[in-house]
C-alpha positions as a Markdown table, in Angstrom:
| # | Residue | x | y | z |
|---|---|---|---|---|
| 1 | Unk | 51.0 | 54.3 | 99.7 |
| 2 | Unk | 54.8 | 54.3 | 98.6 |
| 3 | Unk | 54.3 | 58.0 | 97.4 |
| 4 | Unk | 53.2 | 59.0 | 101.0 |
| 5 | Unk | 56.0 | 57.5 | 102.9 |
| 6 | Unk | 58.0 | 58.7 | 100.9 |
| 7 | Unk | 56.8 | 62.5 | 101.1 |
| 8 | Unk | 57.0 | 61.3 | 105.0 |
| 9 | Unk | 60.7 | 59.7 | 104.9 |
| 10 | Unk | 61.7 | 63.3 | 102.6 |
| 11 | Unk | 60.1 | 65.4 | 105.3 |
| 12 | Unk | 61.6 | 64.0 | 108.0 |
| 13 | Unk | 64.9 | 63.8 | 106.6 |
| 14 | Unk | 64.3 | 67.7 | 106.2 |
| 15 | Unk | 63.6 | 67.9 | 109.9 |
| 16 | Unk | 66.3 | 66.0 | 111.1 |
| 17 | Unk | 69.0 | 67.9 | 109.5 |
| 18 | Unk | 71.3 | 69.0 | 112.3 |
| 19 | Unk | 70.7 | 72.6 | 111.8 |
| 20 | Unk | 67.0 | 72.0 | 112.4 |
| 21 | Unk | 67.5 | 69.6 | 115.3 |
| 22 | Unk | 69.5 | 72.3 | 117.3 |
| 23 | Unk | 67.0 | 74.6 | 116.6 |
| 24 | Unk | 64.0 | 73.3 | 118.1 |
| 25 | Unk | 66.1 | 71.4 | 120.6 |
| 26 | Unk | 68.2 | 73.9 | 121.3 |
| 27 | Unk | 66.8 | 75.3 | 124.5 |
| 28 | Unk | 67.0 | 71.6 | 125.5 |
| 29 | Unk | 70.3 | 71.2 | 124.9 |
| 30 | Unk | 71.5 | 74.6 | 126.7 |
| 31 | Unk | 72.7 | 72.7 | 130.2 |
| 32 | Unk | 74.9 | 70.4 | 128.3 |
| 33 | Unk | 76.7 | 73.0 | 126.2 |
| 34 | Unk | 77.0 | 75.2 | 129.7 |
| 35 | Unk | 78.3 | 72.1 | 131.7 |
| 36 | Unk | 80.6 | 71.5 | 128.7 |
| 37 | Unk | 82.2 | 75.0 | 129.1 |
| 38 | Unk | 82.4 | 75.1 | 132.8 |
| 39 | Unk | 84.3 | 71.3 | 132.9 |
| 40 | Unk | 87.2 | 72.6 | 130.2 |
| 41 | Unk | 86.9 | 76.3 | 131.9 |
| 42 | Unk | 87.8 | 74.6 | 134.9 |
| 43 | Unk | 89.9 | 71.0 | 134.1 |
| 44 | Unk | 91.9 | 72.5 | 130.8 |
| 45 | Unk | 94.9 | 70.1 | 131.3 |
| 46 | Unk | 93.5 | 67.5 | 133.7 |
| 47 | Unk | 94.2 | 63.9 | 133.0 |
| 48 | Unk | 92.5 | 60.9 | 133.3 |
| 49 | Unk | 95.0 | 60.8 | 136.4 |
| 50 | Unk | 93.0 | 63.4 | 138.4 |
| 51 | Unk | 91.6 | 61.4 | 141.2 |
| 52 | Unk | 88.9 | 64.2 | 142.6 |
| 53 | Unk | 85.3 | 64.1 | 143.8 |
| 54 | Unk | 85.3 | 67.6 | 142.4 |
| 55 | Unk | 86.4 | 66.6 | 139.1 |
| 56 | Unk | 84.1 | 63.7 | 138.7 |
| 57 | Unk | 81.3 | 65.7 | 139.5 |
| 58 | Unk | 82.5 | 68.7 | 136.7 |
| 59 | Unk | 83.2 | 65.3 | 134.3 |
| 60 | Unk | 79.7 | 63.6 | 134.9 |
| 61 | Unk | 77.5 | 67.0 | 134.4 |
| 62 | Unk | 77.3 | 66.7 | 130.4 |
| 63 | Unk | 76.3 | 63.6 | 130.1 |
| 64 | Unk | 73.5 | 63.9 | 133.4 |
| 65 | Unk | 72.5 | 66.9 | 130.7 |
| 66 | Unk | 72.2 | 64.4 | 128.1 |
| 67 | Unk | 70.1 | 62.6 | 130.2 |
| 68 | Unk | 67.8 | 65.1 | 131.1 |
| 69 | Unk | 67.6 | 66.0 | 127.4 |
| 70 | Unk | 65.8 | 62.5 | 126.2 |
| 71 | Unk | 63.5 | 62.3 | 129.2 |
| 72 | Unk | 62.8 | 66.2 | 128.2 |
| 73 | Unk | 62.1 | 64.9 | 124.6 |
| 74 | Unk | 59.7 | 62.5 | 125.8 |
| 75 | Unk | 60.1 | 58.3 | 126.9 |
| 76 | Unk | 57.9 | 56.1 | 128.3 |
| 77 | Unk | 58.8 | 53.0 | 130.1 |
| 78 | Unk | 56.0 | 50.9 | 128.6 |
| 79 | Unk | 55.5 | 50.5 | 125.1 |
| 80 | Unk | 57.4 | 49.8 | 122.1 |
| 81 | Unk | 57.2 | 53.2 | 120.7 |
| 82 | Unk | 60.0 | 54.4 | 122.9 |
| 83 | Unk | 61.9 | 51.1 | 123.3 |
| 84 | Unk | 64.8 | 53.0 | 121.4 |
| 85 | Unk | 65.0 | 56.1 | 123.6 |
| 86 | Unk | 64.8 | 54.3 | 126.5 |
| 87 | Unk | 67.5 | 51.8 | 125.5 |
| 88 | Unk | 69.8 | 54.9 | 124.8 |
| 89 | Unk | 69.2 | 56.6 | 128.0 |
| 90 | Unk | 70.0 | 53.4 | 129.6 |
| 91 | Unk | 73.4 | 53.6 | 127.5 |
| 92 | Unk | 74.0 | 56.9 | 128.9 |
| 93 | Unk | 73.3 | 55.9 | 132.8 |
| 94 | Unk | 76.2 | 53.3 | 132.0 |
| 95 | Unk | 78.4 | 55.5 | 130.5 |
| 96 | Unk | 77.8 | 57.8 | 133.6 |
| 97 | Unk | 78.7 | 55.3 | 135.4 |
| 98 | Unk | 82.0 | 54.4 | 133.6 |
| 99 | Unk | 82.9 | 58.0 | 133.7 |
| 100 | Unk | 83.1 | 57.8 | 137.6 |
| 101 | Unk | 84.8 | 55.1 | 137.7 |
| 102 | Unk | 87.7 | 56.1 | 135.4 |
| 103 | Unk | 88.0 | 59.0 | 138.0 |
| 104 | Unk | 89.3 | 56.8 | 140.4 |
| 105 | Unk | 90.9 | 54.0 | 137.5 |
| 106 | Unk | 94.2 | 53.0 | 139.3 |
| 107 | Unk | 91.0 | 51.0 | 141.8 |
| 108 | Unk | 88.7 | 50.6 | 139.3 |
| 109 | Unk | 89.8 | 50.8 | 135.9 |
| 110 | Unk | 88.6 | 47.3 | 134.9 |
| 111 | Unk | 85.1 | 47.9 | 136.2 |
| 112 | Unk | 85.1 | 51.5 | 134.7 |
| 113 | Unk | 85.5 | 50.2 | 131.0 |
| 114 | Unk | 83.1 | 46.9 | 132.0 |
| 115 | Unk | 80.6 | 50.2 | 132.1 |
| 116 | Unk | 81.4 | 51.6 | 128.8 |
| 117 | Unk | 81.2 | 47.6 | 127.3 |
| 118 | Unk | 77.7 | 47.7 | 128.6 |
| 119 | Unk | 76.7 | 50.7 | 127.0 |
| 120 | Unk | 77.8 | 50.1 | 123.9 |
| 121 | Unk | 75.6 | 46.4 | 124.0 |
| 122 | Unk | 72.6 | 48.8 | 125.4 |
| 123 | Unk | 73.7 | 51.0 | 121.7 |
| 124 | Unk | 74.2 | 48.3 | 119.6 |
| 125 | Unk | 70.9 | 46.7 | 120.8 |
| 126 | Unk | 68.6 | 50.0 | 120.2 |
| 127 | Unk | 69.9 | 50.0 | 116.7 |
| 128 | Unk | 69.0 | 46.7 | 116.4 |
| 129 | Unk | 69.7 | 44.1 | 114.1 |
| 130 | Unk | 68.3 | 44.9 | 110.5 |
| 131 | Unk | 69.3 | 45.4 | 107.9 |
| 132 | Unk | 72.4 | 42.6 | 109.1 |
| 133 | Unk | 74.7 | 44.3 | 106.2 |
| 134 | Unk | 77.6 | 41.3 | 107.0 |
| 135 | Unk | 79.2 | 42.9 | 103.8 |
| 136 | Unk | 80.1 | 45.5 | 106.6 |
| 137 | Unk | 81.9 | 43.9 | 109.1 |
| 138 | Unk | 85.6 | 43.9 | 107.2 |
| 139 | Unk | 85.4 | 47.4 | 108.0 |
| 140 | Unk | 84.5 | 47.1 | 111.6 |
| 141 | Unk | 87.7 | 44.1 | 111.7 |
| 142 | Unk | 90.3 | 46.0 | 110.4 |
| 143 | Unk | 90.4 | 48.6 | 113.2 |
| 144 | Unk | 90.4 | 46.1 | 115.6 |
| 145 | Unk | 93.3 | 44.7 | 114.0 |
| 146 | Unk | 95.4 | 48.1 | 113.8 |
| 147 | Unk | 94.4 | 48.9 | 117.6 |
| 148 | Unk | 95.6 | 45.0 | 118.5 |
| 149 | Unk | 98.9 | 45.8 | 117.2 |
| 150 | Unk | 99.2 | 49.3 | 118.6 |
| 151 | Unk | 98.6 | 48.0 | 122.1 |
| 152 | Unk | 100.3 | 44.3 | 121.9 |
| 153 | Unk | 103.3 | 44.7 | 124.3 |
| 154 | Unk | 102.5 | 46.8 | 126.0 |
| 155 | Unk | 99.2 | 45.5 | 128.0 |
| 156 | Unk | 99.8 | 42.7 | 130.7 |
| 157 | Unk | 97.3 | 39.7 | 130.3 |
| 158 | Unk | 94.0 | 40.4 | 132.0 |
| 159 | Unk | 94.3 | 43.6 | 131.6 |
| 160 | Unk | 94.5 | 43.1 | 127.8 |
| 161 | Unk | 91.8 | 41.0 | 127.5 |
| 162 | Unk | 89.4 | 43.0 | 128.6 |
| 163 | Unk | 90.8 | 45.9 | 126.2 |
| 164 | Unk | 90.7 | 43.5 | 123.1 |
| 165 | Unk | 86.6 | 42.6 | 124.5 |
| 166 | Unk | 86.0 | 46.3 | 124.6 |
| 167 | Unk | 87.1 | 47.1 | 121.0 |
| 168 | Unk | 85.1 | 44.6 | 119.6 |
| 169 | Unk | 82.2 | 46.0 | 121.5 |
| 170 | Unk | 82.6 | 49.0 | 120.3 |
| 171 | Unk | 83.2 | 47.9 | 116.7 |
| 172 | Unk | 79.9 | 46.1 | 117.2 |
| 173 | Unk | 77.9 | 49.1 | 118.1 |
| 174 | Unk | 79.4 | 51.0 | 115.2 |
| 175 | Unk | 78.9 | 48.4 | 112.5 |
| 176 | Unk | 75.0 | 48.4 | 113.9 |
| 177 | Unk | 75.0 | 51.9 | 113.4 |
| 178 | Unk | 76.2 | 51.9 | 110.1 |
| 179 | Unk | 73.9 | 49.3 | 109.1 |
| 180 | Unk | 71.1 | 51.4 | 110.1 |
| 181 | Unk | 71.1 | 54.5 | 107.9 |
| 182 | Unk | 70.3 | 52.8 | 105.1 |
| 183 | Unk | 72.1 | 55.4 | 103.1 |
| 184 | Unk | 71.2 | 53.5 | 99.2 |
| 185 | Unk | 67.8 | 53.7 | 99.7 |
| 186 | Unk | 64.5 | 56.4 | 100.6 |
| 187 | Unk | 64.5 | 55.4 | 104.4 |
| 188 | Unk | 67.1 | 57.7 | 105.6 |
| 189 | Unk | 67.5 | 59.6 | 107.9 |
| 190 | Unk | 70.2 | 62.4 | 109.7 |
| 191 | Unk | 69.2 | 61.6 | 113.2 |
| 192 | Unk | 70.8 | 57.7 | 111.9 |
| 193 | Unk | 73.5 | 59.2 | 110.6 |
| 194 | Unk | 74.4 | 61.2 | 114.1 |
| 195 | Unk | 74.1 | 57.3 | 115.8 |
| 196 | Unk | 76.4 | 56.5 | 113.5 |
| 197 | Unk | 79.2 | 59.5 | 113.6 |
| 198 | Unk | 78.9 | 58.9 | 117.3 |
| 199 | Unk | 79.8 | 55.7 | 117.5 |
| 200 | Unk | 83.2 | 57.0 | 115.0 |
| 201 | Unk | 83.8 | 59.7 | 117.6 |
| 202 | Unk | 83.7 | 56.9 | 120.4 |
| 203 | Unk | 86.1 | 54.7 | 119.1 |
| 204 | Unk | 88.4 | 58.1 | 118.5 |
| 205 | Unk | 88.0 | 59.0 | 121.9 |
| 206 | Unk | 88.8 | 55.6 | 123.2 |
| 207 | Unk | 91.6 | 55.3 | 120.4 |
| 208 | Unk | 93.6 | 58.6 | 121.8 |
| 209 | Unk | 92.9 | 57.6 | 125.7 |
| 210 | Unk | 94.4 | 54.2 | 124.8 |
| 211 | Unk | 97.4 | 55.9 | 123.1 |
| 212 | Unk | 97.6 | 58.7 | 125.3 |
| 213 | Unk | 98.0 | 56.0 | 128.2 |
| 214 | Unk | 99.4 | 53.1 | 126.7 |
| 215 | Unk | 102.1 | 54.4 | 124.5 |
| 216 | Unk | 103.2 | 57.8 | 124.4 |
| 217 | Unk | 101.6 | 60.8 | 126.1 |
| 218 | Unk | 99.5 | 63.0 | 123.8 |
| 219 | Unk | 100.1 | 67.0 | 123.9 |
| 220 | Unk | 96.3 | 68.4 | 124.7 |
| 221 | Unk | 95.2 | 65.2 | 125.6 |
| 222 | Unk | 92.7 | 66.4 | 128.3 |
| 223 | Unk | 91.4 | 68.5 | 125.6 |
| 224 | Unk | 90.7 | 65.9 | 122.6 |
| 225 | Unk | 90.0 | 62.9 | 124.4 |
| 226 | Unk | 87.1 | 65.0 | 126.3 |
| 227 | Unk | 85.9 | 67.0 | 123.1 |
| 228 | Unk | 85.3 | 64.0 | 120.7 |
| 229 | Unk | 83.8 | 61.7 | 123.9 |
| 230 | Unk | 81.0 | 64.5 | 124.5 |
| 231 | Unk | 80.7 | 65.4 | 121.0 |
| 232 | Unk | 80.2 | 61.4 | 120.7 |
| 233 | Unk | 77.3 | 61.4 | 123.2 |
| 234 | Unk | 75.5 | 64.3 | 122.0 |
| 235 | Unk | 75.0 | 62.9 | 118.8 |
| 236 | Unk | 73.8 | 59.3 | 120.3 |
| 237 | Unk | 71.9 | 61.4 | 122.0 |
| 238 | Unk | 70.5 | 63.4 | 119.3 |
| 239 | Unk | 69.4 | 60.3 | 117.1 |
| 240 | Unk | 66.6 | 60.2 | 119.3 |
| 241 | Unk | 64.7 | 63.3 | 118.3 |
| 242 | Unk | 62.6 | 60.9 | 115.9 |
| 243 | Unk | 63.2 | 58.1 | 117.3 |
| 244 | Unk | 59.1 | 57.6 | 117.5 |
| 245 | Unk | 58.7 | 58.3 | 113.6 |
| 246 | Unk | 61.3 | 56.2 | 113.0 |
| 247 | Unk | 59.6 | 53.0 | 114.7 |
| 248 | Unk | 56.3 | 53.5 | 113.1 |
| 249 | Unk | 57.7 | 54.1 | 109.7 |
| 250 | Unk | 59.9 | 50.9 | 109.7 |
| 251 | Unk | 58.0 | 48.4 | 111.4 |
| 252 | Unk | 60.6 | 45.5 | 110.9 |
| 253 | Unk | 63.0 | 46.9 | 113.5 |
| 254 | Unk | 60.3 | 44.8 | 115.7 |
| 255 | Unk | 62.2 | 41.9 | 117.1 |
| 256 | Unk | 61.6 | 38.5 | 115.5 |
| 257 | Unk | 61.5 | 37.5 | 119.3 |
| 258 | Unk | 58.5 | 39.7 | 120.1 |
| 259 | Unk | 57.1 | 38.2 | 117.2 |
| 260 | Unk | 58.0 | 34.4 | 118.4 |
| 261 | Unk | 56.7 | 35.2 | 121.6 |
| 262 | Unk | 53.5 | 36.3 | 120.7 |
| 263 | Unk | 52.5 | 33.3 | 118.4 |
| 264 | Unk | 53.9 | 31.0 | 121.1 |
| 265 | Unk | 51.5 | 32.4 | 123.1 |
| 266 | Unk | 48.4 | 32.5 | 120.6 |
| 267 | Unk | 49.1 | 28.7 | 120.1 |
| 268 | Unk | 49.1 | 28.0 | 123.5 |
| 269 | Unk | 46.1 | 29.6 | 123.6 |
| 270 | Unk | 44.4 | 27.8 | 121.1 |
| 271 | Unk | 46.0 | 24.2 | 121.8 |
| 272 | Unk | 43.9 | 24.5 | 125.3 |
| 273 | Unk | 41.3 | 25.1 | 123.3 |
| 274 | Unk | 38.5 | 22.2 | 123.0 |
| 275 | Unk | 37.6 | 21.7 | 119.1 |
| 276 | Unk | 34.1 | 21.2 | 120.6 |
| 277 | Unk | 34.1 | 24.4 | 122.3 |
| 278 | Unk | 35.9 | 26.2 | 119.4 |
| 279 | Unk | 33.8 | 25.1 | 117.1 |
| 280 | Unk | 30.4 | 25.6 | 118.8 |
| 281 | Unk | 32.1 | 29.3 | 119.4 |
| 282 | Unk | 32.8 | 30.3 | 115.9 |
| 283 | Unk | 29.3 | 28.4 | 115.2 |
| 284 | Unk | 27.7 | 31.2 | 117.5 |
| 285 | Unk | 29.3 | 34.0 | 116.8 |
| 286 | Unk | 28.0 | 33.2 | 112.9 |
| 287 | Unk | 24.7 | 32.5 | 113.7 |
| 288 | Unk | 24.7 | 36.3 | 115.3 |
| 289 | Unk | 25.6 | 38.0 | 112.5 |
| 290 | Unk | 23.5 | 36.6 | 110.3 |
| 291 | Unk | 20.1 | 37.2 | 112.4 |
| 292 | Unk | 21.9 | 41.0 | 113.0 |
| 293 | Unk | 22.8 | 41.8 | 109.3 |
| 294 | Unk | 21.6 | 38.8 | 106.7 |
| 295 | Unk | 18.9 | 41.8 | 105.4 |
| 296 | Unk | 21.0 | 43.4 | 103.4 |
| 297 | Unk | 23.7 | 43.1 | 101.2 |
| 298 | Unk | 26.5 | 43.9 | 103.1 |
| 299 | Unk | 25.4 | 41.1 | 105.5 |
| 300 | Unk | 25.4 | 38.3 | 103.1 |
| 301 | Unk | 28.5 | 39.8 | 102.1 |
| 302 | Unk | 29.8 | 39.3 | 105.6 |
| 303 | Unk | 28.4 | 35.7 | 106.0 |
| 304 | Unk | 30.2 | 34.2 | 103.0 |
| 305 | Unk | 33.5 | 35.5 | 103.6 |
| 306 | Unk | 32.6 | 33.8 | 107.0 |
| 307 | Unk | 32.1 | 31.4 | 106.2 |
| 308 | Unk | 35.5 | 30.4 | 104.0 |
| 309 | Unk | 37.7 | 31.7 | 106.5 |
| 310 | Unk | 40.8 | 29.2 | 107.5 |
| 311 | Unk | 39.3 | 29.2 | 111.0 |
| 312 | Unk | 36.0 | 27.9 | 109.9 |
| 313 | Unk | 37.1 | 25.6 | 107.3 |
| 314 | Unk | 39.8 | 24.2 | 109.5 |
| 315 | Unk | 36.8 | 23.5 | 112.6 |
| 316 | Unk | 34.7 | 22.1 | 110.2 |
| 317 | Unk | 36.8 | 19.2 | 108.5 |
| 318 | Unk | 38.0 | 18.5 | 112.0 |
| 319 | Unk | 35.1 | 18.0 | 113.3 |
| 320 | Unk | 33.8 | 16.1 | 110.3 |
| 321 | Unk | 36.7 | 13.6 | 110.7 |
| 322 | Unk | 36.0 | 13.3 | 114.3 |
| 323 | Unk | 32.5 | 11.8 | 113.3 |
């Protein structure tokens, strides 16, 4: 069993090599890489400043690609299977949205990174939360440290606390995304690892907008804030090529709420259950199986492991205390 998942996790990681990825999603992919070009063909030396509907549209077209790219690779609303693909592309959507409304920021600024705080929750929470790895999170603080200082001063109160909420957000998502590629042991994968260098290229994004605003005006800024903020989503984007693999093979990325939930509800069930009536079922359903099967072996087998289940055993010293 541990030898074929791990000829499973070995092929996989194979696959999801980034070469590979671009190759069979390449086609997929083509519309973002076009809208990419036409946005720096056409904005080179735009700012953040540019308050355009023009713009906005040419700024908004990669990551609508991106979007069309995981609902090209295959989501379902219902299920759990695709519970990670639909929680990115519900990132994106947000991220869309705080790309708008950076276009116009001297109105909606605030609201604008509110937007990118969401996504990064809707990333953090696809990744989910296991393995913990707490022996992480100095890494994640010390940034948010540095970026504190590099900003104190210069940011006027509410402004700055929203700022301060956003940067741990995004520390969060990344420190999730480490956590997941589970780089020390067989479970590994590249398409983790992308989630992960995304989340890096997201906080350098943010990092040289913040500087570029904030504190002293960057040379190319148009350039490298855009570059690594696509480059950021692609990747995000990318980890969820095997997404559907990746559930099935590591089943404890199930929520331990899910699982909460579904024995609330099974003891429910059964607390509304009459011990009478439980008992004369289980009685029943016994009796069937041994007048369908109590010939042969197999049968008897059947009946005696019946017999000393928990369920039956439980029913029948209830009911004998009862009397």
């Amino acid at each position: 069993m541990s030898t074929t998942k791990s000829t499973i996790t070995n092929q996989m990681t194979i696959m999801s090599k980034l070469p590979s990825v671009l190759k069979c999603n390449g086609p997929k992919l083509v519309p973002f890489f076009k809208t990419v070009a036409i946005f720096f063909i056409l904005f080179p030396k735009a700012k953040y400043k540019t308050a355009d509907m023009f713009y906005l549209i040419f700024k908004c077209l990669p990551i609508c690609s991106l979007i069309l790219f995981i609902l090209l690779n295959g989501i379902n609303l219902r299920g759990f299977e695709y519970s990670y693909s639909r929680r990115i592309l519900t990132g994106l959507a947000f991220s869309l949205l705080g790309d708008a409304l950076l276009v116009y920021d001297h109105s909606f600024f605030i609201h604008g990174v509110l937007a990118f705080g969401i996504s990064h929750v809707l990333y953090a929470t696809a990744y989910g939360m296991r393995p913990l790895r707490v022996f992480m999170l100095p890494f994640m603080v010390l940034p948010v440290i540095v970026i504190y200082l590099m900003l104190s001063g210069v940011l006027y109160k509410p402004l700055s606390y929203v700022i301060y909420a956003y940067i741990c957000l995004t520390m969060f998502m990344i420190w999730r995304a480490m956590a997941r590629i589970k780089i020390d042991n067989n479970e590994w994968t590249w398409t983790r690892f992308y989630s992960f260098l995304g989340g890096i290229l997201f906080a350098t994004s943010d990092a040289l907008l913040a500087l570029d605003r904030f504190v002293t005006p960057l040379a190319h800024s148009q350039i490298l804030v855009m570059t690594t903020y696509y480059a950021a989503q692609l990747l995000i984007a990318l980890s969820v090529v095997d997404s559907h693999e990746d559930t099935e093979m590591n089943f404890h990325v199930i929520q331990e709420t899910d699982i909460i939930k579904l024995v609330q509800e099974q003891g429910k069930f059964l607390s509304q259950v009459h011990r009478d009536d439980l008992f004369a079922l289980v009685s029943a359903k016994r009796a069937s199986i041994q007048q369908t099967v109590a010939n042969t072996q197999i049968g008897q087998n059947i009946v005696l492991l019946l017999n000393r289940t928990p369920v039956v055993m439980f029913v029948r010293s209830t009911k004998h205390k009862s009397n």
